[in-house]
Backbone as CSV, one residue per row, in Angstrom:
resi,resn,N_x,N_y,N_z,CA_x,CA_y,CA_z,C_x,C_y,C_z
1,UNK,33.299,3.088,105.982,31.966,3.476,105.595,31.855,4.982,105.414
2,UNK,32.429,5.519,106.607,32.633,6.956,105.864,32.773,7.584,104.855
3,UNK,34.125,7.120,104.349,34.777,7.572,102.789,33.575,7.307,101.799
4,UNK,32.907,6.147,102.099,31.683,5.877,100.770,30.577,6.916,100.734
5,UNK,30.084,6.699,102.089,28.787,7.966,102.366,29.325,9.105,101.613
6,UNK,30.792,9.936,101.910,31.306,10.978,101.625,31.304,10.889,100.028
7,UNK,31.637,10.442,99.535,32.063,10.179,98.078,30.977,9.845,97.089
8,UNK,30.099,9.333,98.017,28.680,9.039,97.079,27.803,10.644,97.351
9,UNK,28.124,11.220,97.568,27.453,12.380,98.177,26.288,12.632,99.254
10,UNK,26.349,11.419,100.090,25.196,10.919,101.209,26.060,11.356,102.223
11,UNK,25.711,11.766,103.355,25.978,12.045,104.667,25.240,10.755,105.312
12,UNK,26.456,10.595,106.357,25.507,9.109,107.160,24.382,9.582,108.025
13,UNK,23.503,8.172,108.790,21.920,8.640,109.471,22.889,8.459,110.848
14,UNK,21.699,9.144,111.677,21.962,8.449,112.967,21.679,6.830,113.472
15,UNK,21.124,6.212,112.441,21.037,5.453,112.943,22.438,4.452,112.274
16,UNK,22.705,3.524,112.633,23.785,2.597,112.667,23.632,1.322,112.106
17,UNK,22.409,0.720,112.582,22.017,-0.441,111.818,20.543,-0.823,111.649
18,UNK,20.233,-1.537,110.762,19.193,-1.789,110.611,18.852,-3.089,110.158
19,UNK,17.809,-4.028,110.635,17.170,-5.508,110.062,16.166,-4.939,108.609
20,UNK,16.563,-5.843,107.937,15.346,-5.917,106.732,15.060,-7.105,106.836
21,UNK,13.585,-6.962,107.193,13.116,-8.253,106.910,11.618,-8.809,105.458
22,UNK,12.184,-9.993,105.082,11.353,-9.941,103.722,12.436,-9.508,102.617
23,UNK,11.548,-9.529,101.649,12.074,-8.934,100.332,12.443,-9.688,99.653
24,UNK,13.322,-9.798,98.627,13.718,-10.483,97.602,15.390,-10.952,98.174
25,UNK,16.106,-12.566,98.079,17.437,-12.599,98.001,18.180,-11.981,97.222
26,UNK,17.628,-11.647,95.827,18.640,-11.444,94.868,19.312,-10.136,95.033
27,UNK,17.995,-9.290,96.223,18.249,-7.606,96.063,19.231,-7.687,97.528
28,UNK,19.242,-8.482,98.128,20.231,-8.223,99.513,21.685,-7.502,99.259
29,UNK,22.537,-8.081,98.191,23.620,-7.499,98.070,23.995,-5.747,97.981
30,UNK,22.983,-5.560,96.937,21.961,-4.404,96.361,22.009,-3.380,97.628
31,UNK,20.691,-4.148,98.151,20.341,-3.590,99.499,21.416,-2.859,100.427
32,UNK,22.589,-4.099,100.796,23.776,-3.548,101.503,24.649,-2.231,101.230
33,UNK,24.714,-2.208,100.342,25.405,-1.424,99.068,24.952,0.440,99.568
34,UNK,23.220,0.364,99.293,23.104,1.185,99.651,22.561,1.647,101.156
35,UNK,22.675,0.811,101.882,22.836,1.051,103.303,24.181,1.891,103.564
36,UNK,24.813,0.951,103.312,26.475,1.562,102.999,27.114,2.959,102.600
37,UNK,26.284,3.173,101.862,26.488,4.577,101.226,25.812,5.460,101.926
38,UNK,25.044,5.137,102.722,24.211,6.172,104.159,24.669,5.881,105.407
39,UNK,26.071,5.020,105.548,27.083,4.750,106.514,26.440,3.635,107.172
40,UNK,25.087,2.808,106.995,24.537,1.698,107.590,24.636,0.865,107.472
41,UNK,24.793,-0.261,108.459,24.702,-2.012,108.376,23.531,-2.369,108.172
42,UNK,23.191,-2.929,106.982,22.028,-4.196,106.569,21.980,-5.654,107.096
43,UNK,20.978,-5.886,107.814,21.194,-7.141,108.311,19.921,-7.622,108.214
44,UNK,20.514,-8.614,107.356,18.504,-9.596,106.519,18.146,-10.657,107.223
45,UNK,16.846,-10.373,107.372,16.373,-11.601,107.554,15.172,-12.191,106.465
46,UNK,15.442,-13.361,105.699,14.087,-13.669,104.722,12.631,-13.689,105.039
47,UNK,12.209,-13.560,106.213,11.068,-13.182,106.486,10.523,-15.039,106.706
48,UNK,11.109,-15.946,106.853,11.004,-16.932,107.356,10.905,-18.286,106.406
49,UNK,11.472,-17.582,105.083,11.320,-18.651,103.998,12.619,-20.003,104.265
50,UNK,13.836,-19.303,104.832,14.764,-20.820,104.888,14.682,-20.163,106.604
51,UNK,14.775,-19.408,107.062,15.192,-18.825,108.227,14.340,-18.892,109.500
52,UNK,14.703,-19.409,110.201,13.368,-19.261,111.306,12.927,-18.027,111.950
53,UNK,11.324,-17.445,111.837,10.977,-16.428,112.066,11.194,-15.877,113.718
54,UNK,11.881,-16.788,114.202,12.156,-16.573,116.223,13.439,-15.595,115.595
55,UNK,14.288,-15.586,114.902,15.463,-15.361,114.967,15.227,-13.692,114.985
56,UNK,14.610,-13.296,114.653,13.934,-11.993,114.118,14.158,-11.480,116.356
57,UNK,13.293,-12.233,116.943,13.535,-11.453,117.968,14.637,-11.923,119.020
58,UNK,16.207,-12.554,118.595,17.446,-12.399,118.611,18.132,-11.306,118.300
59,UNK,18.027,-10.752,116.838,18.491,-9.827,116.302,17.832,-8.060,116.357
60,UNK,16.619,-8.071,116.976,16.075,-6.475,117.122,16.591,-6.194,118.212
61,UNK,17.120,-6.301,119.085,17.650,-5.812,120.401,18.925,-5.201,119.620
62,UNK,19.660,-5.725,118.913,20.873,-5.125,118.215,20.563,-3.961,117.331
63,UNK,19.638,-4.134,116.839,19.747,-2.821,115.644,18.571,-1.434,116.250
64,UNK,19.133,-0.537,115.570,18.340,0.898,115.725,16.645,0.868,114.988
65,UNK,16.089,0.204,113.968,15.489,0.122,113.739,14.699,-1.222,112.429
66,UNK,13.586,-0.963,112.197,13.489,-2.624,110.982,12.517,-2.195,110.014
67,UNK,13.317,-2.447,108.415,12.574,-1.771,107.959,11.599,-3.271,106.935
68,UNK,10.500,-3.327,106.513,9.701,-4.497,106.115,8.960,-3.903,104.250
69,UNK,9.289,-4.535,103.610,8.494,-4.502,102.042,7.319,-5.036,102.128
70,UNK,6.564,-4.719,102.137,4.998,-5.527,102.616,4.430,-6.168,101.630
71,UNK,5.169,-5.870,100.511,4.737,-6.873,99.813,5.520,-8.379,99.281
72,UNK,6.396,-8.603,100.515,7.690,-9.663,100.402,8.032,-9.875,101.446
73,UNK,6.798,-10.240,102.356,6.927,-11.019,103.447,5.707,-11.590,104.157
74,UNK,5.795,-12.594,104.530,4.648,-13.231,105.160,3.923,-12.216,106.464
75,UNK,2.932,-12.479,106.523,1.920,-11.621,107.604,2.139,-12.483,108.877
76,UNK,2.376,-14.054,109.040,3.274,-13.814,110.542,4.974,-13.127,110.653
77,UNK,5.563,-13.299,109.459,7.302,-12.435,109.757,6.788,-10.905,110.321
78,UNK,5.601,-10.663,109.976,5.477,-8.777,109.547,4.969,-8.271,111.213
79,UNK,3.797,-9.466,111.705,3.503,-9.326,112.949,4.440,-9.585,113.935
80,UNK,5.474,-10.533,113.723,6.558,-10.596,114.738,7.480,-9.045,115.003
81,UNK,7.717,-8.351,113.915,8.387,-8.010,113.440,7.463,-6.195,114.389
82,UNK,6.089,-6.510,114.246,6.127,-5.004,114.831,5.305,-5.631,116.079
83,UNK,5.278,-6.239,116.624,5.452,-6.962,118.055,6.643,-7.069,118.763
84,UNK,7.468,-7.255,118.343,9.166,-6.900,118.660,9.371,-5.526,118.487
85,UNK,8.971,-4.545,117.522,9.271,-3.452,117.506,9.119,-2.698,118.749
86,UNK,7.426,-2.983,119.038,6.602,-2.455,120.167,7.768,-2.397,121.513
87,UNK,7.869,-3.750,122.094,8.490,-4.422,122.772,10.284,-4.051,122.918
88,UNK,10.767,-3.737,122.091,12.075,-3.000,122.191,12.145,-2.051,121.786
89,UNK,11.242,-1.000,121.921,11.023,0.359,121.354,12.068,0.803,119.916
90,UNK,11.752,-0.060,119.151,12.589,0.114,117.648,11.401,0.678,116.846
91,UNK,12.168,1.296,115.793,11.594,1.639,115.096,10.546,1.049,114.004
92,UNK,9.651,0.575,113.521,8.976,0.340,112.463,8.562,0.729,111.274
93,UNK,9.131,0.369,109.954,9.477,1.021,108.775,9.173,0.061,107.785
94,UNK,7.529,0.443,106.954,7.252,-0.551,105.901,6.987,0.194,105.177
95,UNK,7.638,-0.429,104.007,8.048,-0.281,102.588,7.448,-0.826,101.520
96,UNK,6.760,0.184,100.764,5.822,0.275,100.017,6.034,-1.394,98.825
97,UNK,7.334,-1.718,99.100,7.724,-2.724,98.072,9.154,-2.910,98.118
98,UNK,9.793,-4.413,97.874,10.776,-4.682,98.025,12.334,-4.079,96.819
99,UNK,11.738,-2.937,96.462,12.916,-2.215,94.889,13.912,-1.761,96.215
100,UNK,15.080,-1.861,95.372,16.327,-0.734,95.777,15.654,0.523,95.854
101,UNK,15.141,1.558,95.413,14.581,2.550,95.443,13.956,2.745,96.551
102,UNK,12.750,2.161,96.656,11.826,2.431,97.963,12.914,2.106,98.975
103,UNK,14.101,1.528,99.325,15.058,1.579,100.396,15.615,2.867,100.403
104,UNK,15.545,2.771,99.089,16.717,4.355,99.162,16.201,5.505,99.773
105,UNK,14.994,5.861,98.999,13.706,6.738,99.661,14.024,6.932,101.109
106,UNK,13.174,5.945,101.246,12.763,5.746,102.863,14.399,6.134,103.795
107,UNK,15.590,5.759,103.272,16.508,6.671,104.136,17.070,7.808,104.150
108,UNK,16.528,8.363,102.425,16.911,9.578,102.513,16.133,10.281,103.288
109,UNK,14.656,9.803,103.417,13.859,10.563,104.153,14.340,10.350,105.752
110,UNK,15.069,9.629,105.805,15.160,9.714,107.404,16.698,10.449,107.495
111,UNK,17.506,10.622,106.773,18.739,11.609,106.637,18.040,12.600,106.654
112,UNK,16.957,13.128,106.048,16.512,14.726,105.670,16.132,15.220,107.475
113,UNK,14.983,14.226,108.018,14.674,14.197,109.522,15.835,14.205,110.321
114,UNK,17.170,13.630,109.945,17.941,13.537,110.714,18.856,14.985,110.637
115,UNK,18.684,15.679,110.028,19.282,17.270,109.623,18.546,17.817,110.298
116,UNK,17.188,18.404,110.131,16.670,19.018,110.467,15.976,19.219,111.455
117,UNK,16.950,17.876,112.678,16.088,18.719,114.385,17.681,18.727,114.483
């Protein structure tokens, strides 16, 4: 993961991994891709369309933070999701919309925070 961050011209975050929950299947691959290139693990959850929405608080104890497209996910996945946040002091991160872009955004902005303390 290194060599990619390096080569794509991204420096990795501090953080390590992250749940997305919601969004579109088709963009998951997408999604990974550029996690990847900011040295991060993507780990999806559909927001409860084939997936059961319990699983959501299995998997936040593992990751650094969860980021949510609010407009591509159900309003119980979204409440679990920052009810668990609360509860395992993770981070909470919603996203204006489920594009590659608004992912991208949202971590460069947290690389820029992550430079500058």
């Amino acid at each position: 993961m290194q060599a990619t961050a390096q080569t794509s011209g991204k420096s990795n975050l501090d953080v390590r991994s992250f749940l997305y929950v919601g969004g579109r299947d088709c963009q998951v691959a997408h999604l990974r891709q550029i996690a990847s290139n900011f040295g991060a693990e993507l780990i999806h959850h559909d927001g409860g369309l084939r997936e059961a929405v319990s699983r959501i608080d299995t998997v936040l104890p593992s990751v650094d933070c969860v980021f949510c497209p609010i407009d591509c996910i159900s309003h119980d996945a979204c409440l679990r999701v920052k009810t668990g946040c609360k509860k395992f002091g993770k981070a909470f991160i919603p996203l204006r919309n489920g594009s590659k872009s608004s992912l991208e955004r949202a971590l460069q902005t947290m690389k820029e925070r992550d430079v500058s303390q």
